[in-house]
N, C-alpha and C positions, 0 to 999 in steps of 0.2 A: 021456134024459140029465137028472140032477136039477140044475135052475136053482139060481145060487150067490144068495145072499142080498142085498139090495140092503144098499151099502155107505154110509156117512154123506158120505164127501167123492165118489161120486156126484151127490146130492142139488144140483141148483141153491142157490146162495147168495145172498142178497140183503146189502147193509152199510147199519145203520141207525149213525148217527153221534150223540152226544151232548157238547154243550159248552154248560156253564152254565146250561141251560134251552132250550136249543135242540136239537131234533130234526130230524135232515136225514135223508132225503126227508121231507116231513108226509105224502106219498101216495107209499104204495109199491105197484106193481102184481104180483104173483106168479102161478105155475098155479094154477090150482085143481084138488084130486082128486091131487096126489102130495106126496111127502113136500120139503119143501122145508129148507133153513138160511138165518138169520138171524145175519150176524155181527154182532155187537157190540161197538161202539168209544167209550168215552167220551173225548173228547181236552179235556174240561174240566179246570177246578183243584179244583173242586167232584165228590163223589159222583154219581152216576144213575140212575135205578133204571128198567130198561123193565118197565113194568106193563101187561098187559091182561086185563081183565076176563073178555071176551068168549074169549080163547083161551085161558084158567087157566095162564099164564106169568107169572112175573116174575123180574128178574135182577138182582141189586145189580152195582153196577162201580164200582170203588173210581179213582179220577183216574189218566188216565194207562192205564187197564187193557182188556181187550178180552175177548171174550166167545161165546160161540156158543147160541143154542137152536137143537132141531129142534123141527119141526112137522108131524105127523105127515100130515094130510091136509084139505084146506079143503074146503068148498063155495062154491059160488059167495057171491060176497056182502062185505059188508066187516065189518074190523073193526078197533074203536079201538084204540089204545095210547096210552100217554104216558108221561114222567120223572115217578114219584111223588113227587121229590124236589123237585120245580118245580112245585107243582102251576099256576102261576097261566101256566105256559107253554100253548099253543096245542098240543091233542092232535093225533094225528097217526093216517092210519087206512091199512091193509093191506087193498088191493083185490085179492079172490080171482077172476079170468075163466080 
């Protein structure tokens, strides 16, 4: 029997939250080793841009708006993120176990 294709709303979801320069959770804990989603919510009055370096993502979200990336597969390990638009905000990092 040929296996059906792994589906996107399968995939565990994680919600990173942005308002004003704030980033909720600063530590988000995820699997590691499967494809995971990050929903994306900014509930500021202001833009946010989730950037990370280390996972070649970024997502504009315009106020008010919400958002989803996938992420195809981690290794153990962390990695940063932050609102480019804030820069002077406290980064926040995505722990893969």
């Amino acid at each position: 029997a040929a296996s059906l294709p792994a589906r996107a709303e399968d995939d565990p979801a994680f919600r990173i939250e942005f308002k004003d320069g704030v980033v909720n959770p600063l530590r988000l804990e995820v699997p590691a080793r499967r494809r995971i989603r990050l929903e994306l919510h900014n509930l500021g009055e202001t833009p946010a841009e989730f950037e990370s370096r280390e996972l070649r993502k970024e997502k504009v979200l315009a106020p008010g708006s919400n958002s989803t990336l996938v992420i195809r597969t981690l290794d153990p390990g962390e990695y940063d993120f932050f609102d480019d638009f804030h820069p002077d905000a406290p980064p926040a990092v995505l722990v893969a176990k």
